[in-house]
C-alpha positions in Angstrom: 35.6 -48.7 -209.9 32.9 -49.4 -212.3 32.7 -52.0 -215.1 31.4 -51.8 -218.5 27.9 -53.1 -219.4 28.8 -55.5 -222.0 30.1 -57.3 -218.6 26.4 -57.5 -217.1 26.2 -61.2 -218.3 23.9 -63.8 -216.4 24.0 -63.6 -212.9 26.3 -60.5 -212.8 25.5 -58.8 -209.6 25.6 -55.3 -209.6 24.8 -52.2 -208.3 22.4 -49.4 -209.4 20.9 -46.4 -207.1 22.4 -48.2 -204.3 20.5 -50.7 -204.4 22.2 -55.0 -205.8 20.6 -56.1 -208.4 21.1 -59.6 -210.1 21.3 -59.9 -214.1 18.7 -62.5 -214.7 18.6 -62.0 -218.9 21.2 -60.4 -220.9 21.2 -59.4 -224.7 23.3 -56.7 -226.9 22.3 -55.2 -230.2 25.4 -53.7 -232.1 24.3 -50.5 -233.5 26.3 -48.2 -236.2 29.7 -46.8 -235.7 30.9 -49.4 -233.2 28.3 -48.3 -230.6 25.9 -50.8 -228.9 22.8 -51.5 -226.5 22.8 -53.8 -224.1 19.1 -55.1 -222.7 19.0 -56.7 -219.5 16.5 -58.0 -217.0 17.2 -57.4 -213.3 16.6 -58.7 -210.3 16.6 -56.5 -207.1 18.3 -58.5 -204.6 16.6 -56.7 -202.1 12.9 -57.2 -202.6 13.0 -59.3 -205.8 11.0 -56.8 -208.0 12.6 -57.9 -211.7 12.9 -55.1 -214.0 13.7 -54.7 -217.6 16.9 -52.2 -218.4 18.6 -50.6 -221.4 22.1 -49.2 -221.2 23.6 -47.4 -223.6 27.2 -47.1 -225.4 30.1 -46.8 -222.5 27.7 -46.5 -219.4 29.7 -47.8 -216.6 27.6 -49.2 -213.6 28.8 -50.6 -210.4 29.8 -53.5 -209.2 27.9 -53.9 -205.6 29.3 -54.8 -202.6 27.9 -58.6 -201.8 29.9 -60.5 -199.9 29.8 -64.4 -199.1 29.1 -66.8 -195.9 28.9 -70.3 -195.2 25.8 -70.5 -192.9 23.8 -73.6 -191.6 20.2 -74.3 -192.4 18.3 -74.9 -189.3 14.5 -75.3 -190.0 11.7 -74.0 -191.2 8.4 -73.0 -190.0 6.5 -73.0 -193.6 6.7 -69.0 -194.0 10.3 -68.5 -193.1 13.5 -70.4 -193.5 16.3 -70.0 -190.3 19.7 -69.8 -190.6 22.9 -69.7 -188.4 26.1 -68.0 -188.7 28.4 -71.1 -187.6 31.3 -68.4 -186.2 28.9 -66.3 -184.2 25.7 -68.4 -184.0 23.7 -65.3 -184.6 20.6 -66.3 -186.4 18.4 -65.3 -189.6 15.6 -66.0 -191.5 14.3 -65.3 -195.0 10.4 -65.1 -196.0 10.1 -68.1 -198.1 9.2 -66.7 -201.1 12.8 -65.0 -201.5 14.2 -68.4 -201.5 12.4 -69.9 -204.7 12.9 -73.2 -206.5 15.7 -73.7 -203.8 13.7 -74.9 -200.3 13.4 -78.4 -202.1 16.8 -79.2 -202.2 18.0 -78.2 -198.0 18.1 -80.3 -195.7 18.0 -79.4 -191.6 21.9 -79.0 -190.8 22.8 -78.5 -194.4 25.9 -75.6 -195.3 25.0 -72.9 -197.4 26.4 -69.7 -199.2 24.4 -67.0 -197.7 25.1 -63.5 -199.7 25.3 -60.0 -197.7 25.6 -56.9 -199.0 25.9 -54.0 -196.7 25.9 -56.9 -193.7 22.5 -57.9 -194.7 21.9 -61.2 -195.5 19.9 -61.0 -199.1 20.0 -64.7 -200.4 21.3 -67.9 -200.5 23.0 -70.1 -202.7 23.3 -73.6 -203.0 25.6 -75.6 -204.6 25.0 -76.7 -208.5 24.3 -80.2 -208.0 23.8 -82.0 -204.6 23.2 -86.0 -203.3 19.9 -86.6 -201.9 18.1 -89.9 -201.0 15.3 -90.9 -202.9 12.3 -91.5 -200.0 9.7 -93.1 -202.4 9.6 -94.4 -205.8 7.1 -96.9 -207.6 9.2 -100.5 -209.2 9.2 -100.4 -212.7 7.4 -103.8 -214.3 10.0 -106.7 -215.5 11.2 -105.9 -219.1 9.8 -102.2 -218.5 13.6 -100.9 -217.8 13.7 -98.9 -220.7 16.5 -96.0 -220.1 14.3 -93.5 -222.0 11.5 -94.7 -219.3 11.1 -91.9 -216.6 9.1 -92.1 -213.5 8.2 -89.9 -210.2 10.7 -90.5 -206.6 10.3 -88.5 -204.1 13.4 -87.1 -202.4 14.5 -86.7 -198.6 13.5 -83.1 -198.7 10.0 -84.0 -199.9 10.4 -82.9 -203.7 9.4 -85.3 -206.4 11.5 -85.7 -210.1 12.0 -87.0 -212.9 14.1 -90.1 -212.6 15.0 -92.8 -215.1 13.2 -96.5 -214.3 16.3 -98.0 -212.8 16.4 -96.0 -209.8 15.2 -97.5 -206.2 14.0 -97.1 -202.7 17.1 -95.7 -201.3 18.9 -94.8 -203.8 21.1 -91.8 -203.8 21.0 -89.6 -206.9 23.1 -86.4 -207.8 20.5 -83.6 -208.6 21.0 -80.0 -210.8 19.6 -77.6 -208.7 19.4 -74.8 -211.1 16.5 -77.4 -213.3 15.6 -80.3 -210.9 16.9 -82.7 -213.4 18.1 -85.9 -212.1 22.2 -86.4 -212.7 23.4 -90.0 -212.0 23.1 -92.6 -209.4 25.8 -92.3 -206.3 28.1 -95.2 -207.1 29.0 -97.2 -203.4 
């Protein structure tokens, strides 16, 4: 059962020469008679080579076989993040760099969305926004509380963003993990 490629939207996962790809970009030029072109750039979910992609008219592709798992976060050792199936306790680790812009927001003991395909585990995925405690911010001066004022806190998991000037020591804020951008204070 394929699907047509006008359904390769943003982060579409797919397969192509057996291999799962992610859609990463996606744009569609309407050409005469009806018949279009659909550009895309992928990501291989195996090795994360990105690649740019032209289809054509009713090309059908596949969708690929990825399936999903909550797994615990363990640790890390700098190079490699570890993981644990919480049903079998089997563990896993990926090589850092497959896990990018997302080691700043887990936590040891955390639950995650780990993504197989062909029983492989090929990624991770965290939820859109998570609460995490700010570690270490500067005070703002009196009569310097500005909203549009932002300033740097550093967060539990040792990543520093934007925040506005109101936010303390303490604090727990809602962060987007897709941009890093700073959501709302916890409210007790």
């Amino acid at each position: 059962m394929g699907f047509g490629i006008t359904d390769l939207k943003k982060g579409t996962v797919f397969q192509l020469e057996g291999e799962p790809y992610k859609v990463i970009e996606y744009s569609q030029k309407v050409m005469g008679r009806g018949g279009s072109i659909v550009n895309v750039r992928i990501k291989s979910l195996l090795d994360g080579k990105v690649l740019a992609k032209t289809f054509k008219g009713n090309e059908q592709v596949s969708p690929a076989d990825v399936s999903q798992k909550t797994v615990q976060y363990l640790y890390n050792d700098g190079s490699s993040y570890f993981f644990m199936n919480p049903d079998t306790y089997e563990q896993f680790d990926l090589p850092a760099d497959e896990l990018e812009g997302k080691t700043g927001y887990m936590k040891d003991g955390d639950s995650v969305t780990a993504q197989l395909f062909d029983g492989r585990v090929i990624g991770i995925d965290l939820p859109k926004n998570l609460y995490l405690t700010v570690t270490y911010t500067e005070d703002v001066v009196r009569g310097d509380t500005a909203n549009s004022i932002q300033k740097d806190a550093q967060l539990e998991t040792g990543i520093t963003i934007k925040v506005p000037a109101f936010i303390k020591n303490g604090d727990v804020i809602s962060v987007d993990t897709t941009t890093g951008a700073y959501r709302e204070r916890k409210k007790d």
